[in-house]
C-alpha positions as CSV (number, residue, x, y, z in Angstrom):
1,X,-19.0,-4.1,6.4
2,X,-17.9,-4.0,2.5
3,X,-14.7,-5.4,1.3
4,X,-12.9,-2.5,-0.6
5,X,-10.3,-3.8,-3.1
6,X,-7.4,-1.2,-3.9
7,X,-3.7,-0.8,-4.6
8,X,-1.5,1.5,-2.5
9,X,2.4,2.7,-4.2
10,X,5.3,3.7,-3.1
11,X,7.4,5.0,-5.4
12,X,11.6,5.2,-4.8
13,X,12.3,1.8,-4.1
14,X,15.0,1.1,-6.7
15,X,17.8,1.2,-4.8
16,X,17.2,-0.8,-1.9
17,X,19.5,-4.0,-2.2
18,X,17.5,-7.1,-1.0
19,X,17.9,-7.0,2.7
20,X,16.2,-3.4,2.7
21,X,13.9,-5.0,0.4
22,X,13.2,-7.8,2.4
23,X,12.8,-5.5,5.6
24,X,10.6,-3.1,4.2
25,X,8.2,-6.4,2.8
26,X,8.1,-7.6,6.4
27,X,7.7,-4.3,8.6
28,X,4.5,-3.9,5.9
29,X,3.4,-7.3,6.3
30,X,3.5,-7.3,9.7
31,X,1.4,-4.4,10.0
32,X,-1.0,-5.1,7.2
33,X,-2.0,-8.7,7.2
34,X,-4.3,-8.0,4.5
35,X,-2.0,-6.9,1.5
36,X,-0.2,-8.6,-1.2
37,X,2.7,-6.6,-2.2
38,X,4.8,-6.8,-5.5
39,X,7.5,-4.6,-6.8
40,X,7.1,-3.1,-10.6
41,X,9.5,0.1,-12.2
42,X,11.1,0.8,-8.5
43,X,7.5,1.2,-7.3
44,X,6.2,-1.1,-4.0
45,X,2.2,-2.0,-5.0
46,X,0.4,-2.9,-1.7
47,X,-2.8,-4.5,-3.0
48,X,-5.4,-4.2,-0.2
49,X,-8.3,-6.3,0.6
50,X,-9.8,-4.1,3.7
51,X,-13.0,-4.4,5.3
52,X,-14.5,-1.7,6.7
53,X,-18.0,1.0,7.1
54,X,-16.8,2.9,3.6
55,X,-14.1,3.6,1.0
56,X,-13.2,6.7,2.7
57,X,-12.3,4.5,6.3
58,X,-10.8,1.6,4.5
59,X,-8.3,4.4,3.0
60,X,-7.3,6.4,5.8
61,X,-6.8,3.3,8.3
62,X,-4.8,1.2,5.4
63,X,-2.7,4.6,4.9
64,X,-1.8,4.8,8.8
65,X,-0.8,1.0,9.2
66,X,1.5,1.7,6.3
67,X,2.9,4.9,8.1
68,X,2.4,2.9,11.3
69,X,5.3,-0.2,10.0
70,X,8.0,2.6,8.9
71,X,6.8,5.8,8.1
72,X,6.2,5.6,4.5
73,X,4.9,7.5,2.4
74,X,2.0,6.3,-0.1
75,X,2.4,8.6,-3.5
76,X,-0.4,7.0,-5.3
77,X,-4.0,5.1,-4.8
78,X,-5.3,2.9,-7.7
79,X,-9.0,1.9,-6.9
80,X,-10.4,-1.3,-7.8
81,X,-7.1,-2.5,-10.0
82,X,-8.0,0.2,-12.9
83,X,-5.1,2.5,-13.2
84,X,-7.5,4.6,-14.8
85,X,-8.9,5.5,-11.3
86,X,-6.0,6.9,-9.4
87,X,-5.4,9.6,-7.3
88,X,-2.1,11.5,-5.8
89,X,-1.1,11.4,-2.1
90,X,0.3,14.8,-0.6
């Protein structure tokens, strides 16, 4: 198994006061042990550290756990921490 390094966002966080924010952090971390997350322009990054067979698994089951703590929705990947390498959600 390969460790795949990559960012997850979700965008439309800026008006959660700090309980919601506080909440959101933990119903993420609780689901995804292996994230850091940081908050930048009303964006939540979830920087991923996830093992698994390919890029393409790593992806989809790091999506689902994040859908999995609260349904949200990822609107951007960054791949490898160059925001040069990105790609949309839908």
């Amino acid at each position: 198994m390969i460790v795949y390094h990559f960012t997850l966002i979700i965008e439309g966080q800026a008006d959660l006061d700090e309980s919601q924010e506080f909440a959101t952090d933990d119903a993420i971390m609780g689901q995804c042990p292996d994230c850091t997350l940081f908050r930048s322009g009303g964006s939540l990054h979830l920087m991923f550290d996830r093992e698994a067979a390919s890029l393409e698994k790593a992806l989809a089951s790091a999506v689902r756990d994040v859908a999995d703590a609260g349904g949200f929705q990822i609107s951007r990947v960054v791949l490898d921490g160059n925001p040069e390498a990105w790609c949309h959600v839908s």
